[in-house]
N, C-alpha and C positions, 0 to 999 in steps of 0.2 A: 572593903577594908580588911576583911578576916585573912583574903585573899593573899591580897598584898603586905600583910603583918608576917605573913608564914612564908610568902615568897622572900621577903627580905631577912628573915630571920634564917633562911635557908641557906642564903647566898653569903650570910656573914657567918654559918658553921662553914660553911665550901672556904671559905676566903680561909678560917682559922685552920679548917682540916690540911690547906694546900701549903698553909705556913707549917705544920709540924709535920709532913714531910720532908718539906725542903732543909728545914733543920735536921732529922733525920739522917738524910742522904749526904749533907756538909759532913756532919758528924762521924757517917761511916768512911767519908771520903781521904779523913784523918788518919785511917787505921793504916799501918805499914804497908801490907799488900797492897789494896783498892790504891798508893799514890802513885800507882804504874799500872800502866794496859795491861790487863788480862794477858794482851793476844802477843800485841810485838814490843810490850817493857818502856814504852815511852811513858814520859812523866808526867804526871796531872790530869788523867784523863776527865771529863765532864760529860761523858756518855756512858750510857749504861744500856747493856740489853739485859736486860728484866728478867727475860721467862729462862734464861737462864743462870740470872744474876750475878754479872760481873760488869766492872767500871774496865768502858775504853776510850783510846783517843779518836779523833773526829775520823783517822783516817782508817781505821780497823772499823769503827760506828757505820760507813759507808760499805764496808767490802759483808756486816752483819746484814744491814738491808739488801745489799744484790742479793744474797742467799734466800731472802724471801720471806715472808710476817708467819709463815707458818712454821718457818725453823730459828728466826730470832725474832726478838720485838725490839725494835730501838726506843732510845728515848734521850734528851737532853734533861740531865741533874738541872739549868739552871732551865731551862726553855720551855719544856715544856711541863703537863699538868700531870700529876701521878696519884694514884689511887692505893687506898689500903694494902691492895690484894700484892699492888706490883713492889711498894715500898717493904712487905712484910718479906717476899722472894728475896728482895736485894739485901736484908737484916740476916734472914736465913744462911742464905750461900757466902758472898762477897768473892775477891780474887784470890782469897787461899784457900777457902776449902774448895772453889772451883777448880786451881790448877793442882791440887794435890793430887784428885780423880781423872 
């Protein structure tokens, strides 16, 4: 019982934790810069690569992964699951102080 009190108690902070990213990540998607690709200015991107934190579209998200997981991390804003470390990157950076540098 103890067991499964902590295992379901876990899985409902993971549920809560993955809702206040997704809000998060909406939230940032709002700001002027992040409502266009980083890479090639298309509108509304729902991807993001993380480790270096800027929002792109599906087809710049695709040309990040050829490049390889050890020079970009992709990720889907709606798709997939995101963690402290990668949400707090994408708060940090976004696409204007990425493309200022």
């Amino acid at each position: 019982y103890f067991i499964q009190s902590n295992l379901s108690r876990m899985a409902g902070k993971n549920k809560a934790d993955a809702e206040k990213f997704q809000r998060q990540l909406l939230e940032l998607l709002k700001d002027e810069p992040n409502r266009i690709c980083a890479d090639c200015h298309a509108r509304g991107p729902r991807w993001a690569s993380w480790n270096l934190g800027v929002f792109i579209c599906i087809r710049c998200a695709g040309m990040h992964r050829n490049l390889g997981v050890h020079i970009a991390k992709v990720k889907s804003v709606n798709l997939d699951t995101w963690t402290q470390e990668q949400v707090d990157n994408m708060l940090a950076w976004g696409n204007g102080i990425a493309n200022e540098r």
